[in-house]
N, C-alpha and C positions, 0 to 999 in steps of 0.2 A: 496550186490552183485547184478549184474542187471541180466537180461535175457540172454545178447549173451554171458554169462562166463559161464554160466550150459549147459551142453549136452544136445540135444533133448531127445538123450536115455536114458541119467540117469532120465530127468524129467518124459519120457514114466516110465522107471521102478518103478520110486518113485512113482508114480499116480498108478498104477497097482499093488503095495504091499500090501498086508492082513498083518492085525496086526501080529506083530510075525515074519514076511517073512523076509527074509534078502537078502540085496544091497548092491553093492560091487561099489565103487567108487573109485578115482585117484582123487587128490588135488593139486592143484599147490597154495606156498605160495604167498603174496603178498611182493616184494619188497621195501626196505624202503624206497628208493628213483629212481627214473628211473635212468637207467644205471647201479644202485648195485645190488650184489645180498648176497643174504646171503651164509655165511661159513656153513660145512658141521656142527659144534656146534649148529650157531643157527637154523640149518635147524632142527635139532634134538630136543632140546629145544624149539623152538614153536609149532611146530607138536604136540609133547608132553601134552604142554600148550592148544593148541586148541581144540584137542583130549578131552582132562580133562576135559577144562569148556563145553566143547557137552555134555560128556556122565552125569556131572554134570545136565545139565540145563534137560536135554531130557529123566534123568531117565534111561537111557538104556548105559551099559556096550558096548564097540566092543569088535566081535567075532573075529577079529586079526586084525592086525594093522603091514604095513610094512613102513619105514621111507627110502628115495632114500633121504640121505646128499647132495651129490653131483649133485642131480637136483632141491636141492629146493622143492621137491614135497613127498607127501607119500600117500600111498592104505588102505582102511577101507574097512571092510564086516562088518555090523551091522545093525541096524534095521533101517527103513524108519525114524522114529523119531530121531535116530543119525544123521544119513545123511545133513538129513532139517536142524535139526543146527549146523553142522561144513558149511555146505554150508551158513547159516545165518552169520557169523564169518567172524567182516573185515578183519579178515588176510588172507583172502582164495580169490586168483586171479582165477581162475579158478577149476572148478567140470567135471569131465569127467566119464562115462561107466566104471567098468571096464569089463565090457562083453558087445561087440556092436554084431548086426547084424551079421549073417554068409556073407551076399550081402552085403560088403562091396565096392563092385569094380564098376569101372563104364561099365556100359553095353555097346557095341558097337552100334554104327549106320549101318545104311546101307550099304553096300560098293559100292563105285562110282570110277570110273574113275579118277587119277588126271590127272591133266590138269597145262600147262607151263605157 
């Protein structure tokens, strides 16, 4: 996976976790082909699959695990050492927060005058 597919904030959260601490992340699977996407089965059955081989390789169970079929994507809370490897895992298009910032929004400018 490269850099612009991982959230700034899930990498701020994962770098700021004590052993033990738990991260709560958003997955989007990888498609098998551009313009496909996966059915709500295999959404379920690879989630599944990549879930397993993380919690296999990293040692660490997740503490819940929710599966969105129908987006292709599913939620982990589990330990910093899960996280690092389902986000390691070609099947994983994107890694997202899933608790971002309360300042979300963008802050206004100045107020001016418009003009024709």
């Amino acid at each position: 996976m490269t850099d612009d597919t991982v959230d700034q904030e899930l990498r701020s959260q994962l770098e700021a976790a004590r052993s033990g601490s738990s991260v709560g992340a958003v997955f989007t699977l990888r498609s098998p082909d551009v313009g496909m996407f996966l059915s709500p089965e295999e959404t379920l059955s690879l989630a599944r699959h990549v879930i397993d081989e993380a919690a296999h390789s990293s040692g660490s169970a997740p503490h819940s695990v929710q599966v969105f079929p129908n987006l292709q994507s599913f939620a982990v809370q589990g330990s910093s050492a899960l996280v690092n490897a389902i986000i390691a895992r070609p099947e994983i298009e994107t890694a997202t927060a899933n608790e971002q910032p309360d300042d979300v929004l963008i802050k206004p400018v100045a107020r001016r005058a418009a003009s024709r």
